[in-house]
Residue, then its C-alpha position, 0 to 999 in steps of 0.5 A: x050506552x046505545x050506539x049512537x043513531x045515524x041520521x039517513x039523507x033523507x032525514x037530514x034533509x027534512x031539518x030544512x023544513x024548519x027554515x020555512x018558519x024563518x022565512x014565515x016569521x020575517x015576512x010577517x016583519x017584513x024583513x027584506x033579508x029572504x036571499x041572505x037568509x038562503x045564501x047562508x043556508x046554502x053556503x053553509x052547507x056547502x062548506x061543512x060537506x066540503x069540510x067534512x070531506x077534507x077531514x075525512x081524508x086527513x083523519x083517514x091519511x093522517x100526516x102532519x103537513x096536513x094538520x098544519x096547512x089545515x090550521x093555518x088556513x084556518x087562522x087566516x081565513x079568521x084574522x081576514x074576517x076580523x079585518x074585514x069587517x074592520x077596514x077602516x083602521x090603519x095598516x099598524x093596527x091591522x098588523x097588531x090583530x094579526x099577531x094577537x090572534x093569531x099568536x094567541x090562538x095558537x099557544x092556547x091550541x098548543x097548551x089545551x092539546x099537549x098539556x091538557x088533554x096530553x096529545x101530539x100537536x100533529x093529531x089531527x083527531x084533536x088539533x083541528x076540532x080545538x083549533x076551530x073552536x079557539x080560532x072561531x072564538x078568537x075571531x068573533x070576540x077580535x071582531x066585536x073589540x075592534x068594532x066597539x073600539x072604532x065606532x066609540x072612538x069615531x062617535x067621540x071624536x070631537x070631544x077626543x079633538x077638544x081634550x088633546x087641545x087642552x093638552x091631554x095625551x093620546x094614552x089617557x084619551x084612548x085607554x078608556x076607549x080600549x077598556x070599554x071594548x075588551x070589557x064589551x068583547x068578553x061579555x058574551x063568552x062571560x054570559x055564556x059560561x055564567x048559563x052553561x049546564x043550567x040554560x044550555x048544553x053546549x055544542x061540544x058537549x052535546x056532540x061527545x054525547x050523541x057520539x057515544x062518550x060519557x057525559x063525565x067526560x064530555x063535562x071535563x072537556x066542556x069545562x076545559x074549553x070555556x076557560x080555553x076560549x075565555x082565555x083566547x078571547x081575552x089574549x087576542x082582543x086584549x094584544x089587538x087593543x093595546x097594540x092597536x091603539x099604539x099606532x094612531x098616534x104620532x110624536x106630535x100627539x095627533x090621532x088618526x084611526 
């Protein structure tokens, strides 16, 4: 196989052009969202090229405190997302998503790099790159569960008033809810995997094979991916939800979110 070919700056830069097409197509549907659509552009390049330093330095000095202090951040840094954008719902519940994804994210990390591919977990060459790539996954899928879970429990709310008056408990009311939010957050990494090789090379896999390894070998590990993120995102949303939901009710059976 050919070495793989290095992009200079200044064709890097010439990538940016293709965000005038963007910005030609929400102007022609008056979409007001111009500023954001720079601000994530600038952001995100800021922090890749701030990432990308820090990564260089630890995968040139490689020490296990550095790979740690690098996931854990991490992992914070997504679970603060997932509660962000979910700030409506109790401490308790908050908590349980903590302990879900985090806890989750971090057993699959552990078996995928020990077990699977057989290297230590103080590797940052492979701990860091899976770590993202759990964690951001953890955190979307975490997300879009909670999310679903709190505006169909908040859309329903009457009606969730009206059973418990008849004498319906918490569990039976609130389960459905629960189900319906696991099964919605699972749904985009489930499509995914069902278009992925046909309708799409993934990310991973395409990278392996830019980089120079062989489409055998970037396959095996693309494969072994998916059914590491389908599997975080099932642990983590499944942990938020059932432990969640747990906390809005008390002894007198009265839901709260």
């Amino acid at each position: 196989m050919k070495d793989i070919v290095e992009i200079q700056i200044w064709q890097f830069a010439l990538v940016y052009l293709l965000l005038i097409i963007v910005l030609a197509v929400m102007k022609k549907c008056k979409i007001n969202q111009t500023k954001l659509l720079a601000v994530a552009s600038v952001r995100m390049t800021l922090q890749l090229v701030i990432a990308g330093l820090i990564l260089t330095y630890i995968f040139e000095n490689p020490h296990p405190l550095f790979t740690v202090v690098y996931v854990a951040c991490m992992t914070t840094f997504a679970i603060h997302r997932v509660i962000s954008k979910n700030k409506e719902i109790n401490t308790k519940f908050k908590i349980a998503i903590a302990v879900s994804l985090s806890v989750s994210g971090l057993c699959i990390v552990v078996f995928f790099v020990c077990v699977v591919v057989g290297e230590s977990i103080f590797n940052p060459q492979y701990v860091i790159p899976i770590s993202g790539m759990i964690m951001g996954n953890a955190m979307n899928g975490t997300t879009l569960g909670v999310k679903t879970f709190r505006e169909s429990f908040s859309g329903q709310r009457s009606k969730i008033d009206a059973l418990l008056n008849i004498g319906v408990t918490p569990q039976k009311i609130l389960l459905p809810f629960v189900n319906q939010a696991l099964e919605m957050a699972l749904l985009p990494t489930l499509n995914s995997m069902i278009g992925m090789g046909i309708v799409s090379l993934p990310g991973m896999m395409t990278g392996q094979m830019l980089s120079g390894t062989l489409p055998k070998t970037a396959i095996l590990y693309q494969i072994a991916i998916m059914i590491a993120v389908c599997t975080v995102v099932c642990l983590s949303v499944f942990g938020s939800l059932y432990l969640g939901y747990k906390t809005m009710y008390n002894e007198k059976n009265q839901i709260q979110l």
